[in-house]
N, C-alpha and C positions, 0 to 999 in steps of 0.2 A: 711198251717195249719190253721183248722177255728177257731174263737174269741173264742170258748167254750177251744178249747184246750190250749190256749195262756195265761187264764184266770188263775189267782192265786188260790193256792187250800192247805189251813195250811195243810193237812195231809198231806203234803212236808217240811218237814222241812232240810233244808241246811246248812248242817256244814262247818262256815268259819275257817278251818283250815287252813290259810293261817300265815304268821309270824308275821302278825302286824294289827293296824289298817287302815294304806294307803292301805296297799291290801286289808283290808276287804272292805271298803269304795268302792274300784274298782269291788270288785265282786259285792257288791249289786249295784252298778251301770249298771252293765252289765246288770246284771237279772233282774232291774227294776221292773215292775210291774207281774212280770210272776214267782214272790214268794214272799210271807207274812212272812214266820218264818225262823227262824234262829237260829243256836243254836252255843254257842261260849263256846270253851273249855279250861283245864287248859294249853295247850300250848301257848294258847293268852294271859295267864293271865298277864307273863310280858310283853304283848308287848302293853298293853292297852287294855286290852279286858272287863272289867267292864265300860271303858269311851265309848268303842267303842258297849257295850249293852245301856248303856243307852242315846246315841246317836241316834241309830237306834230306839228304843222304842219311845222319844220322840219327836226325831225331822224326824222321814220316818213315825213312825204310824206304824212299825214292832213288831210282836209276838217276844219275844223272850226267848229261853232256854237254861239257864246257864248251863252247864256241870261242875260241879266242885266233885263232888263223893265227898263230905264231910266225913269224918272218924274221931274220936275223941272221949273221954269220954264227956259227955250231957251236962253236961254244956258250954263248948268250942261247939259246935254242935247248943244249941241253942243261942249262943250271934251273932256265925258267921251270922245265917240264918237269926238274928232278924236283924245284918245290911244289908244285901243282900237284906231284903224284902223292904229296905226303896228305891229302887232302884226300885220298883213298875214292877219286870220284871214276864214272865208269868209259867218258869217252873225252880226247881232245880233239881237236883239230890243230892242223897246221899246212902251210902252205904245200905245195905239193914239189916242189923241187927236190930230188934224191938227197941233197948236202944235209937241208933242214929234215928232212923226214929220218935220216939215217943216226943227226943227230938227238931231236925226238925222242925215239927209241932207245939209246944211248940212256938219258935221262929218265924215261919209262922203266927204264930195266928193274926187278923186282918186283914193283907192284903187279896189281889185276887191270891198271887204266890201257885203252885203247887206242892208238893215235891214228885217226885219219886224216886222211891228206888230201884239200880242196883241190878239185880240178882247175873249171871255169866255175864263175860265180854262174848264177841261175837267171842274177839280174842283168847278165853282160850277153848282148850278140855279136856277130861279125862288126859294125859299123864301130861299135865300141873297140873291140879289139882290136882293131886296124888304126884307130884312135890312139892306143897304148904300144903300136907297133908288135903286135905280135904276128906269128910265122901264117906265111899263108894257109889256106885250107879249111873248111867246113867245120863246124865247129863239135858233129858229132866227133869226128875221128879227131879232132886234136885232144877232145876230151879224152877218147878211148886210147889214145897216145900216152897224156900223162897218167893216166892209169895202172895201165900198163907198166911204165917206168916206178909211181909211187910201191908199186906189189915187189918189185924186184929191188927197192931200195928197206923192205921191209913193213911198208906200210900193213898196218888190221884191218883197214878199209879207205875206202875214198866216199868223199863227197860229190856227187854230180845229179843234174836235172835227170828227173825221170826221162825226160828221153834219150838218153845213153844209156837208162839202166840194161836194156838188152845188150846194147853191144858191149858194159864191161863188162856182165854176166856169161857172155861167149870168151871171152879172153880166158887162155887154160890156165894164165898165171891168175885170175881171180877166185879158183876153187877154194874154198873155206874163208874167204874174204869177208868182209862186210861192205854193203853200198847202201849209204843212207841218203834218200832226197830230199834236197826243199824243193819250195815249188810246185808242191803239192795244194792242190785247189779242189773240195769239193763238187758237184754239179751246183751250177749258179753261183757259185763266190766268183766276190771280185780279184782280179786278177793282182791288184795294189801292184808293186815296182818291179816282180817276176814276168819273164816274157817267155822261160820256155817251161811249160808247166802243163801236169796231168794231174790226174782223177785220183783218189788213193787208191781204189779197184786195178789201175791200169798201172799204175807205180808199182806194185805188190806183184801186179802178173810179170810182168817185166825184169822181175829179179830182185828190186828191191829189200832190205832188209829188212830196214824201221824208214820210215815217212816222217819229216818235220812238216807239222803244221800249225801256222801263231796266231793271225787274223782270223780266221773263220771260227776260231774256237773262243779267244778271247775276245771279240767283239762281240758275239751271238748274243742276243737278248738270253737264252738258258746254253751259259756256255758247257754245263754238266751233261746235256740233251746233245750239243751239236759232235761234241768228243766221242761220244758214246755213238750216233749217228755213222763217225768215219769208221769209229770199229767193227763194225755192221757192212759196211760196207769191205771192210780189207778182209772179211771173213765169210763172203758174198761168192757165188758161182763165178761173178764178174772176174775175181780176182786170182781165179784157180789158172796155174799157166796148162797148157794143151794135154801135157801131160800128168801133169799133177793129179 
């Protein structure tokens, strides 16, 4: 594999869903220099995973994106984020409702951190949704719906499955946005608890920003090989949009 492909590239971002900090530690060691970001979610939270962010941030020189889908009434919403941002990391999430995203930002305010705001989960279809009683309707457009809504409550980006990345990349109010995917799936990974899921080539053409991706990278027998692999591919003809 040549140095171009080997080379770290943030629009890979690498979910240490692993159970603790030891392991995280061990996967970024593995990956070394052939990934920049990271994104550490609420299943690490008790295992260390804010020491184990601001670890990486300031002692590797790591991007890093807190997953925490923040939900609450605004004020709780913004004191949590106003501690979070003191931790100087580069992305949050939070739910996607205007109240919480407006508060968010509120809490954001001064630092460089990022907040986006979850659409639909990636792990969720119609049959689920209808389950939680939400509003009628196809699940690309309701996503391109709160999108929509997140950008004009001040959201930096939204979270949504690669397959809405076009259609919120068409929305005028997502110019200078960010939309980061999960649900992103090599050729041949398994597909694990994601049901609306693309290629990182077609996530990237799509509009996409940065690509989450956990499993295919940390299970890979040379998980250094498989990371470096997707960057290869986001960096691919595959991935160039028509006109690009």
């Amino acid at each position: 594999m040549t140095e171009a492909m080997t080379r770290s590239d943030d629009r890979l971002i690498v979910a240490l869903d692993v159970p603790n900090v030891l392991d995280g530690l061990d996967l970024v060691s593995k990956l070394g220099d052939s990934v920049s970001f990271y994104k550490i979610g609420l299943g690490m939270l008790t295992g260390g995973g804010l020491a184990l962010a601001n670890e990486l941030k300031h002692e590797h020189g790591k991007r890093i994106f807190l997953d925490m889908k923040l939900f609450d009434i605004g004020a709780t919403i913004e004191a949590a984020v106003r501690g979070i941002a003191q931790y100087d990391l580069d992305f949050l999430t939070v739910h996607g409702d205007p109240y919480v995203i407006r508060a968010a930002k509120e809490g954001a305010s001064g630092s460089g951190m990022k907040i986006l705001a979850v659409t639909i989960l990636t792990s969720l279809d119609r049959s689920d949704l209808d389950a939680a009683m939400y509003k009628d309707g196809d699940i690309p457009d309701l996503v391109a719906e709160r999108a929509g809504r997140a950008f004009e409550a001040g959201a930096d980006g939204v979270i949504a499955s690669p397959n809405e990345a076009a259609l919120i990349r068409a929305l005028p109010s997502a110019e200078g946005r960010l939309i980061v995917t999960p649900g992103v799936r090599p050729v041949g990974a398994d597909k694990g608890d994601q049901k609306r899921i693309a290629t990182p080539a077609q996530a990237i053409r799509d509009g996409a920003n940065h690509i989450v991706v956990g499993r295919p990278v940390h299970r890979a027998n040379d998980p250094r090989a498989a990371a470096s692999a997707i960057v290869a591919e986001m960096r691919s003809p595959q991935a160039r949009t028509p006109n690009g």
